[in-house]
C-alpha positions in Angstrom: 28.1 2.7 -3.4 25.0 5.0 -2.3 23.5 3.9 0.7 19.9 4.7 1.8 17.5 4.0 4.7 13.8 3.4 3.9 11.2 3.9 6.7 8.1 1.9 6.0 5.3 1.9 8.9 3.4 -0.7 8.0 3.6 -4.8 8.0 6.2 -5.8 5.6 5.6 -7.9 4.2 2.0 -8.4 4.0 -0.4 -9.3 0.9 -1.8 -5.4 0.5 -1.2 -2.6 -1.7 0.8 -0.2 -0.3 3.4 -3.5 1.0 3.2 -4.6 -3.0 4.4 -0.9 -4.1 7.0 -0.4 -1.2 9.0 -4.1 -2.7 9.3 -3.3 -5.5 10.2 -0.3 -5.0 12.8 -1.3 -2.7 14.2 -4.1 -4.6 14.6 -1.4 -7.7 16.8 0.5 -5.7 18.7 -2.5 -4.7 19.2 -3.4 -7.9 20.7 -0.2 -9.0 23.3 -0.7 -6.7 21.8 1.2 -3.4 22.3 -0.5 0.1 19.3 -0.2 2.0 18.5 -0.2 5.8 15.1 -1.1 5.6 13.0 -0.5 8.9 9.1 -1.1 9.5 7.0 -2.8 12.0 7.7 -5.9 13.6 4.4 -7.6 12.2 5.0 -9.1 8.8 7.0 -11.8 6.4 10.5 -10.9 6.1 11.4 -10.5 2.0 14.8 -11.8 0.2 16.7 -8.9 -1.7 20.0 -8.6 -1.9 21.1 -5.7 -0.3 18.5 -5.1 1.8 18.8 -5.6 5.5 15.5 -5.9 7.4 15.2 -4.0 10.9 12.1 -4.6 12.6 10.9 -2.5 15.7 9.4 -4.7 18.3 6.7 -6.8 17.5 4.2 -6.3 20.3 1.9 -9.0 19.1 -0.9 -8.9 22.1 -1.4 -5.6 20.5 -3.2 -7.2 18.2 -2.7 -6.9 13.8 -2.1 -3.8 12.3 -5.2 -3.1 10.2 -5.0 -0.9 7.2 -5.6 2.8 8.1 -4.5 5.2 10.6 -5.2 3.8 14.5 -4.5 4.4 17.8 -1.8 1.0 17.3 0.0 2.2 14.3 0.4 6.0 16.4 2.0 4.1 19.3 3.9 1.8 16.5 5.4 5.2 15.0 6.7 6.1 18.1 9.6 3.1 18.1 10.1 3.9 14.2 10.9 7.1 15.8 13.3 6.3 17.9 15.0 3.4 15.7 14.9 5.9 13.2 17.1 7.9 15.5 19.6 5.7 16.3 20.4 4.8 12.7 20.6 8.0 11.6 23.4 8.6 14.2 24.9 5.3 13.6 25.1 5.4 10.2 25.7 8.3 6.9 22.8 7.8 3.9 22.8 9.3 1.0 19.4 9.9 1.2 16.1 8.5 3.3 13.2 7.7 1.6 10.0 7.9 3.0 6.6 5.8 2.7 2.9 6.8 4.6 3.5 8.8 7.3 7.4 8.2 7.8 7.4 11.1 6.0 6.4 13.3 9.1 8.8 11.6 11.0 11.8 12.0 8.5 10.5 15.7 8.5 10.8 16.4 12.1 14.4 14.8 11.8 15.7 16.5 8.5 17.0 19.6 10.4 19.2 17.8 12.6 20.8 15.0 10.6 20.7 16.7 7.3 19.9 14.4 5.0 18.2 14.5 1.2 14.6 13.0 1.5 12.5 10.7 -0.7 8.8 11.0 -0.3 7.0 8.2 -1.6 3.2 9.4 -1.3 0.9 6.6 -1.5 -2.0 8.4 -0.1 -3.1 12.1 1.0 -3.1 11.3 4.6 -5.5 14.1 5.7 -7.7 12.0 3.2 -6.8 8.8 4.8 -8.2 10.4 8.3 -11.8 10.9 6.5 -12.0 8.3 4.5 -11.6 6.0 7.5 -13.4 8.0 9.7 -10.7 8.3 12.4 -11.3 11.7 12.9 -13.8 14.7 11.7 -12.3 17.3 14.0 -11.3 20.3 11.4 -8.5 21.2 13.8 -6.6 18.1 13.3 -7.5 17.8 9.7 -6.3 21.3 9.1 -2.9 20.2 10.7 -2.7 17.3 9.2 -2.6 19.0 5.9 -0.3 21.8 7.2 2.3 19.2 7.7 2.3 17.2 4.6 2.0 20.5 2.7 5.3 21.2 4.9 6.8 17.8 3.8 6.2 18.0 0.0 7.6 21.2 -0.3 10.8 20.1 1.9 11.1 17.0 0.4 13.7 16.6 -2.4 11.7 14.4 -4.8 8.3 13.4 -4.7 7.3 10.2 -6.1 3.2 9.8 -6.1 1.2 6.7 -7.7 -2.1 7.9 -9.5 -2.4 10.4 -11.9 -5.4 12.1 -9.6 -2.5 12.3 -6.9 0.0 13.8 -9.2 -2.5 16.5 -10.1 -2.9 17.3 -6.2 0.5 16.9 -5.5 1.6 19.9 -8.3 -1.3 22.1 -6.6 0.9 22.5 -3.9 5.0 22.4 -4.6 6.4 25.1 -6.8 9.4 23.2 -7.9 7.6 20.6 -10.2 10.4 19.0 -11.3 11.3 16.8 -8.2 8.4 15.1 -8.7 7.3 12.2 -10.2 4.6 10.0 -11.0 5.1 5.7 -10.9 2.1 4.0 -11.1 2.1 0.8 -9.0 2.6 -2.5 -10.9 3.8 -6.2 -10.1 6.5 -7.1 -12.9 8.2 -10.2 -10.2 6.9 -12.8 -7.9 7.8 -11.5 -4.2 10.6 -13.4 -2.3 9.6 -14.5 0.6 12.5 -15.8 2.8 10.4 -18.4 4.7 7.1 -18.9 2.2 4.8 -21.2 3.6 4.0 -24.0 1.4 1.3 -23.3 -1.2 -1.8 -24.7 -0.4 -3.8 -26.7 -4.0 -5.4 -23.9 -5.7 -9.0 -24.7 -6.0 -11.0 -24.3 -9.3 -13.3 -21.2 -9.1 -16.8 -22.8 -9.0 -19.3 -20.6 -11.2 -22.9 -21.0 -10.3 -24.6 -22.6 -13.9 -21.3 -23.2 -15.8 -19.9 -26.4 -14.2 -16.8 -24.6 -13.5 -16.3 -23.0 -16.9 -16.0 -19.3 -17.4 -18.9 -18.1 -19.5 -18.4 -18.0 -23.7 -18.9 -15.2 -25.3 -18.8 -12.9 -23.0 -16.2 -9.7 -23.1 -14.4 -9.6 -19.3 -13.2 -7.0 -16.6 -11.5 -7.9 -14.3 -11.6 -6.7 -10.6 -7.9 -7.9 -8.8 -7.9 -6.8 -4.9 -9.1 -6.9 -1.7 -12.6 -6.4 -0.8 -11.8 -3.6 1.6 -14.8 -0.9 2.1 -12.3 1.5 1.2 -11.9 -0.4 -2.3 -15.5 1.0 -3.5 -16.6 -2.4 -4.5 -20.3 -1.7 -4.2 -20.1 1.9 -6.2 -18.1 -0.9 -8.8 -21.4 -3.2 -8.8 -23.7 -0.5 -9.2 -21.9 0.8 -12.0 -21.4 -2.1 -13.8 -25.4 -2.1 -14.5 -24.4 0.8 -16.3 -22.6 -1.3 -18.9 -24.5 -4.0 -19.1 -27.1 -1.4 -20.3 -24.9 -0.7 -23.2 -22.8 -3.5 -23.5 -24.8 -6.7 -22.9 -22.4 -8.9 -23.0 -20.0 -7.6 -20.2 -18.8 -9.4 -17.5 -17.7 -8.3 -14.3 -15.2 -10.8 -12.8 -13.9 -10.0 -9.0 -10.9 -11.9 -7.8 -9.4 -11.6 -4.3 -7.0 -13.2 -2.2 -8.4 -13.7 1.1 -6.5 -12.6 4.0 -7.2 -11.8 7.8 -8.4 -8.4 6.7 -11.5 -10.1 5.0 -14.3 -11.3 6.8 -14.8 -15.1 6.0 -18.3 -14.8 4.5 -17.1 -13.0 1.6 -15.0 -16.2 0.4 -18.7 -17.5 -0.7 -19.0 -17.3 -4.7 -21.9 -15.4 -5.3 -23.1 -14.0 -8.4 -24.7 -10.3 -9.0 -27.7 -10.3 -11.6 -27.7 -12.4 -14.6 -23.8 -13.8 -14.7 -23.1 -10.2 -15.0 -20.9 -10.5 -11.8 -19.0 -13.2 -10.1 -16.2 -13.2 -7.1 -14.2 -16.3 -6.1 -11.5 -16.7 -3.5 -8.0 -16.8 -5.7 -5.9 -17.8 -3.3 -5.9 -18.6 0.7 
């Protein structure tokens, strides 16, 4: 039996993307056979798949939440998967470590010594990830930034990225093209959750001038996520008057779970132009 140990700095499990890809990916694995150490934060629901064990760094809750995006917490969080990371490694012999985020830099920095084959799973460009949430315009540390996860890609052993626009930017760099793949994120089970709280009565989506009913006649897409800035949801809006231009009887229907991330205000329904656009909360 193969065994692996998969580094995922983040909350695990939370109701977010990157959480979403990082189970199933896991559980995949697990059901191929793999045993898996599985280490991440200390924030988060622990998950049931067999063949998994769960270890957690310390939890430092008066920290505050992790919040999605690099920060000053989730730097001083990495530090302890560092240093966990360590001790398993000389604790235990893996076939192979697979990476998620920025456990990648980590796994790089300890390749050299404990010689193992590594999996980077590259949800994100990170360098990207340090604009796009502002955290830093400094070129220098951009510059390095990019340096490194060039250095990762190329010392990696596979590559697995999750959008066609990141495949294409991933193949820019690496020569050996073959170790990587592309696996677009997608939810095929329910999560198991090894404590779920119970589920609260799902409330029917009130639509302002339809008693509750979703329009007739109308052809639907679909918006599933969070309402993130990060998500684009107003370039989506502004689009979507596009459409309607040309397609009059489009509908633009925005569902979202509502989590801590997202501000409470937004659980309002509120409608965008003439029921072009609606958003209800789907689920506490």
């Amino acid at each position: 039996m193969k065994k692996a140990l998969v580094i995922a700095p983040q909350p695990f499990f939370s109701p977010r993307g990157t959480p979403f890809s990082v189970y199933y990916r896991t559980s995949v694995m697990a059901r191929q056979g793999v045993a898996i150490d599985f280490l991440t934060y200390g924030e988060g629901q622990d998950v049931d798949i067999d063949g998994v064990r769960i270890i957690r760094i310390p939890r430092f809750a008066s920290l505050g939440n992790v919040k999605i995006g690099p920060s000053p917490l989730k730097l001083f969080l990495d530090i302890f998967i560092l240093l966990w990371a360590v001790r398993l490694l000389r604790q235990n012999r893996y076939d192979f470590v697979h990476a998620h985020e920025e456990a990648v830099f980590i796994c790089r920095l300890l390749k050299p010594l404990f010689k193992f084959r590594m999996i980077y799973d590259m949800h994100s460009s990170l360098p990207q990830q340090l604009t796009n949430f502002q955290f830093s315009r400094s070129r220098t540390l951009l510059r390095s930034f990019e340096w490194l996860e060039n250095s990762c890609l190329r010392a990696a052993e596979a590559v697995v990225t999750i959008c066609p626009e990141l495949y294409d930017y991933v193949n820019g760099i690496i020569e050996d093209k073959q170790k990587h793949i592309l696996i677009e994120n997608c939810l095929f089970d329910e999560v198991k959750l090894k404590n779920p709280a119970p589920e609260a009565a799902t409330a029917t989506p009130s639509i302002p001038g339809t008693a509750g009913e979703l329009p007739v006649g109308k052809r639907f897409v679909v918006y599933t996520g969070t309402l993130e800035a990060y998500q684009g949801i107003d370039i989506l809006v502004e689009a979507f008057k596009h459409v309607v231009a040309e397609v009059p009887d489009a509908f633009l229907l925005r569902q979202f779970c509502r989590h801590r991330s997202v501000p409470h205000d937004l659980s309002v329904v509120a409608a965008q132009g003439d029921q072009v656009s609606l958003e209800f909360v789907l689920a506490a």
